[in-house]
N, C-alpha and C positions, 0 to 999 in steps of 0.2 A: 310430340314433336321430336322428342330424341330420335325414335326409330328413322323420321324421316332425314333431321341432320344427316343422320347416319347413310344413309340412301346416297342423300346427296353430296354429302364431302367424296362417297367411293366411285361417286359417277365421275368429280371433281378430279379426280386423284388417278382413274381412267385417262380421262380426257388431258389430261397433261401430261401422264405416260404414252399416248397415243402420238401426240405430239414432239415430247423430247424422241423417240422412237423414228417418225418420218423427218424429224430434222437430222439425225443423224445420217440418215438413209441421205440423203439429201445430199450433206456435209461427204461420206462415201464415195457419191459419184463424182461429185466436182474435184476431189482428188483424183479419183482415177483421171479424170478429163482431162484437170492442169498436169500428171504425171506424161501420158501421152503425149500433151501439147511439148512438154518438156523437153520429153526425149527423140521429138522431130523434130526442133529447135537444133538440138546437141548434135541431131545426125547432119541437117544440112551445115552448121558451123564445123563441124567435123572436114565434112566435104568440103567445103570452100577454102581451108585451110591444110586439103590435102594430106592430114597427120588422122592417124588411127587411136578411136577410143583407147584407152587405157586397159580395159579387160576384154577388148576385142581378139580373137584367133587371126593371125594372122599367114595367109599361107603361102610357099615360093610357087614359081611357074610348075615346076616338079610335082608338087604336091597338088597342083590341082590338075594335073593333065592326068595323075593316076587317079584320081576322085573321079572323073569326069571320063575317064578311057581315050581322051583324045590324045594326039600329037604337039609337041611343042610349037609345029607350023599351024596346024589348026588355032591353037591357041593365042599366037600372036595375032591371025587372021581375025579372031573376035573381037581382040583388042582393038586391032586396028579400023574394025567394022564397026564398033560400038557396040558390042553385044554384050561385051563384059569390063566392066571397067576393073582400073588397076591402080593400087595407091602410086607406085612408082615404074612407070614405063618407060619400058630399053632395055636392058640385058640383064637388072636385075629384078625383073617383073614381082611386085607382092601383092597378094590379094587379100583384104578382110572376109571375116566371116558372113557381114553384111551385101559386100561386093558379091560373094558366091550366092548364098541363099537370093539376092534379084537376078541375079541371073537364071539361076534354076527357077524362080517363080517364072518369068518373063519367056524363058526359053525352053528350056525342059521343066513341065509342073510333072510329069513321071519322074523322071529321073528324082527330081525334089521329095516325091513321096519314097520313094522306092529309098532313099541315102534317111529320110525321117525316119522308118521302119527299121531299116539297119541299127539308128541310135537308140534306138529303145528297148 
């Protein structure tokens, strides 16, 4: 009977490593899950209150019309189209880093690959 204890405590001792193993797995994703949930939370309270993350880039009208190759008239015309939004619009126009990257998703996904390629 020893050898069989033996069998069976390792089967034992498997089978609960198997286990702490997919629970952590588990435990894993549902972080990732509430981290997302989290940070789509932050984004829209963000929005709503109009003020920019903390370690967000944040860039002037200047800076993205050289980003972008456009005209400072093109660019108010986005603005005012809704094509791109703006943390503060009127004269002293500022964009987050968030602000640009939907834009570029939504409206140019070339230009978005082409400026990702650059950064790397």
């Amino acid at each position: 009977m020893g050898k069989q204890g033996n069998i069976h405590a390792a089967d034992l001792n498997t089978n609960l490593l198997e286990t702490f193993i997919a629970n952590q797995q588990q435990l894993i994703q549902e972080n990732k899950l509430l981290k997302q949930q989290f940070e789509q939370f932050a984004t829209i309270v963000y929005a709503a209150l109009s003020i920019t993350p903390p370690s967000e880039r944040v860039y002037t009208s200047k800076e993205i019309c050289e980003i972008l190759h456009i005209t400072r008239n093109t660019l108010t015309a986005y603005v005012q189209g809704g094509k791109i939004n703006c943390s503060k619009p009127g004269r002293g126009m500022l964009f987050t880093q968030t602000q640009l990257n939907d834009f570029l998703r939504t409206q140019h996904p070339l230009k978005a690959l082409e400026l990702k390629v650059q950064s790397n």
